[in-house]
C-alpha positions as CSV (number, residue, x, y, z in Angstrom):
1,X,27.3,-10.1,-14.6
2,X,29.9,-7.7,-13.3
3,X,27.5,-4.8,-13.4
4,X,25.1,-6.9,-11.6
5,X,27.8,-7.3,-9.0
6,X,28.7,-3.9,-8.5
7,X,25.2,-2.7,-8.1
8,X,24.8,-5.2,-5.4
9,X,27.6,-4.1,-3.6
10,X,27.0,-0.5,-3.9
11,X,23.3,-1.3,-2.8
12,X,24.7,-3.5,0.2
13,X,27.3,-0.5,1.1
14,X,24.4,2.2,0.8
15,X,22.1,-0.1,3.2
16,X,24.8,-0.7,5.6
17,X,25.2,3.4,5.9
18,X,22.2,4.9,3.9
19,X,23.4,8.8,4.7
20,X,26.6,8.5,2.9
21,X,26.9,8.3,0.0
22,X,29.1,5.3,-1.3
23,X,31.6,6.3,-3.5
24,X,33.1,4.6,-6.9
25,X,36.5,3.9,-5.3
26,X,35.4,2.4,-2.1
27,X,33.2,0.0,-4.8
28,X,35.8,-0.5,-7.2
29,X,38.3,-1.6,-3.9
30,X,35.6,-3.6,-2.5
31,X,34.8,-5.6,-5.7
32,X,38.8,-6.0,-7.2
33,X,38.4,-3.2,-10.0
34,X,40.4,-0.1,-10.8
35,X,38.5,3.0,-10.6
36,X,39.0,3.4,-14.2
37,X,36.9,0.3,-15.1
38,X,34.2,1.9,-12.5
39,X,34.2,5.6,-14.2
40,X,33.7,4.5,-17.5
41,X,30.3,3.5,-16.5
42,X,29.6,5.8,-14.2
43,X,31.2,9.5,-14.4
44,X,30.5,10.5,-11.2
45,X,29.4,8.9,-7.3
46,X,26.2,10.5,-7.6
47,X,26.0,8.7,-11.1
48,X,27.0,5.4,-9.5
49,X,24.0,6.1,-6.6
50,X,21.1,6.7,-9.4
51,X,22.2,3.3,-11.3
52,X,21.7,1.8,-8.0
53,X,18.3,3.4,-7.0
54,X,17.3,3.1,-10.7
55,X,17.9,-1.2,-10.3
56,X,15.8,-1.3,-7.1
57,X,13.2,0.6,-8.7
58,X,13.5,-2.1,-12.3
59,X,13.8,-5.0,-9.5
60,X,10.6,-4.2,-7.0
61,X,8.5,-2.2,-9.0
62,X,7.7,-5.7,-10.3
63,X,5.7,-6.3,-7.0
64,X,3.1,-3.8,-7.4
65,X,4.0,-1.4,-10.4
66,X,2.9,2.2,-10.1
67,X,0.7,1.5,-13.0
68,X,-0.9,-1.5,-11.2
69,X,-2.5,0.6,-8.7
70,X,-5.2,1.8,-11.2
71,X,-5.8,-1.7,-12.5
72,X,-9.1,-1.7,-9.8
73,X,-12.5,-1.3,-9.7
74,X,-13.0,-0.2,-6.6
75,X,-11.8,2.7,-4.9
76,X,-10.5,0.5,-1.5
77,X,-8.9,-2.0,-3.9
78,X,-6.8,1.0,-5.6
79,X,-6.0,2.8,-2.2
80,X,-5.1,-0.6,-0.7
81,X,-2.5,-1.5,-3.9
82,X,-1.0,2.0,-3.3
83,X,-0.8,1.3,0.3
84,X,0.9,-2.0,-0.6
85,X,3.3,-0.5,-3.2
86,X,4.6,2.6,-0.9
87,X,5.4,0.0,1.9
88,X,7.2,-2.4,-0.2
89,X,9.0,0.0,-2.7
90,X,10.4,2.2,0.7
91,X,11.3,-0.9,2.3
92,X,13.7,-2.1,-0.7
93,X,14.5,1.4,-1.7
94,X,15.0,3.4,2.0
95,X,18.7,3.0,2.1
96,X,19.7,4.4,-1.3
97,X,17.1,6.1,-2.1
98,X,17.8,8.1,1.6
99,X,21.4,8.9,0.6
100,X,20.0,10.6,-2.8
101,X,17.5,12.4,-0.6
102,X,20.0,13.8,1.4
103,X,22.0,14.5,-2.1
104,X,19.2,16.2,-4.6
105,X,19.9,19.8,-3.3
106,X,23.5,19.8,-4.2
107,X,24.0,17.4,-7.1
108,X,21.7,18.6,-10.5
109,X,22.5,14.6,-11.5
110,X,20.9,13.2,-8.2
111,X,18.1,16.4,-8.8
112,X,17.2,15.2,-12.0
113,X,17.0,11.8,-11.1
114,X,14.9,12.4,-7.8
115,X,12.3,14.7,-9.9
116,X,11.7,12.3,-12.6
117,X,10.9,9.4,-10.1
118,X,8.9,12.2,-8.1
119,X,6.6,13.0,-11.6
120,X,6.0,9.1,-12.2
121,X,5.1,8.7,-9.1
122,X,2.9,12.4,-8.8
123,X,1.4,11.0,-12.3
124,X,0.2,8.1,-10.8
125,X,-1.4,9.3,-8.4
126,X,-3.2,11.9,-10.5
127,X,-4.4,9.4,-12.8
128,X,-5.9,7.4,-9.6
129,X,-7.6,10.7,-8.3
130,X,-9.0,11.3,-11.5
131,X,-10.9,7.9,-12.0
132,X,-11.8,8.5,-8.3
133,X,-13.3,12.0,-9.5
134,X,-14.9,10.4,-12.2
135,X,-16.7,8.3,-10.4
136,X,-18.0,10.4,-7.9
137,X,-15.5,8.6,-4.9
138,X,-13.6,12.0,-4.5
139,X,-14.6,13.4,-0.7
140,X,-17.2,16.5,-1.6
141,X,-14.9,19.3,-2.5
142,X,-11.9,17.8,-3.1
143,X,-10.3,18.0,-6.9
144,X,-8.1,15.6,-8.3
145,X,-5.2,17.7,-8.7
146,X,-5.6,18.6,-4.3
147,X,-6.0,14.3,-3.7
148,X,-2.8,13.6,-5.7
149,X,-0.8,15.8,-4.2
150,X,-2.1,14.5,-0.7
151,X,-1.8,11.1,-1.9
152,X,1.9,11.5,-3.1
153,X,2.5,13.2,0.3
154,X,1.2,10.7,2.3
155,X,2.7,7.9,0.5
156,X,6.3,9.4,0.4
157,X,9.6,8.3,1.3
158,X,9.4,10.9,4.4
159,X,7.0,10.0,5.4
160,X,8.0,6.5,5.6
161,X,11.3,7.5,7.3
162,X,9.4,9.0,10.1
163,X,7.3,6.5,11.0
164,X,8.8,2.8,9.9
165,X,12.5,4.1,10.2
166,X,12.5,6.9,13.0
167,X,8.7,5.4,14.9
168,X,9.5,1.6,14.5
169,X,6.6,1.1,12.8
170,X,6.0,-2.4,12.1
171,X,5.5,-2.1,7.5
172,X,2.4,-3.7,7.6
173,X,1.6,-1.6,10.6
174,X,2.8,1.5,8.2
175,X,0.8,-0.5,5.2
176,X,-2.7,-0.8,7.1
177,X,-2.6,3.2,8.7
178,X,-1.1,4.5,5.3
179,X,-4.5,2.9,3.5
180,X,-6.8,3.7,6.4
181,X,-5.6,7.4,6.5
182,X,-5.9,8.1,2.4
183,X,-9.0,6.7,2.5
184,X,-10.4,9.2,4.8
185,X,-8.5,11.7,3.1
186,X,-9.6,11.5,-0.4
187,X,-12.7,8.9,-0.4
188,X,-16.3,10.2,0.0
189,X,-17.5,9.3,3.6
190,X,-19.9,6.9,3.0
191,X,-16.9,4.8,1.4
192,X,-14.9,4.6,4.6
């Protein structure tokens, strides 16, 4: 219960200010705790940010899982559910997971943490091109290895900042364009 608590006060600190990262004794002082009680769970600040991206990942990824977006038959259906779970998991995850973007090239913690989500997510979206290969949906040309990288590009956090966070993009807005532009991207013609 208390480490449900801090988390949500981290989280609610790194939304109000998602550039900076929050650190363990500005939690521990907001939530009543010495600092002590707060390092032995988490060693560091950039510890404290992971556990705090890592429980908005556990909490949203509920709404449409990386894994769901292969659960489809057809090739819009899958595109679409990506589409749906890029805009969703950005909007819950934007604030922190933008102060451990800003953090990854200094911090190996933060690093390591960034480029394990980054391979899930990459291995999803292989696995998706690939059954889009194998059934002949792939645009003329295009391998599966070349439309998972340009589906985890367009589908990334950047991506999302520029044009939801920095645009004001309405997310469904983002949602709709993000599925409309992948499809053209990867799928066959006739399949747009």
């Amino acid at each position: 219960r208390t480490h449900r608590r801090l988390l949500d006060f981290a989280h609610e600190m790194v939304s109000d200010r998602p550039e900076h990262l929050v650190t363990i004794e500005e939690v521990a002082k907001g939530e009543g705790i010495s600092r002590q009680a707060l390092y032995n769970h988490y060693p560091s600040n950039n510890h404290l940010m992971v556990a705090v991206v890592d429980d908005v990942h556990q909490v949203h990824d509920g709404d449409v899982s990386l894994e769901a977006i292969n659960d489809h038959d057809h090739p819009h259906d899958s595109l679409r559910a990506a589409a749906r779970r890029s805009m969703t998991h950005h909007h819950h995850l934007y604030p922190a997971g933008r102060s451990l973007l800003s953090h990854r090239r200094h911090d190996e913690t933060v690093a390591a943490a960034h480029d394990a989500r980054r391979q899930r997510r990459r291995s999803a979206h292989l696995k998706l091109a690939q059954r889009l290969h194998s059934r002949g949906s792939l645009r003329d040309g295009l391998d599966p290895d070349t439309a998972a990288d340009l589906i985890d590009m367009l589908h990334s956090m950047e991506v999302y900042e520029m044009l939801v966070i920095d645009g004001g993009w309405d997310p469904d807005d983002y949602e709709n364009e993000l599925f409309e532009v992948t499809k053209r991207v990867v799928l066959e013609p006739s399949l747009h």
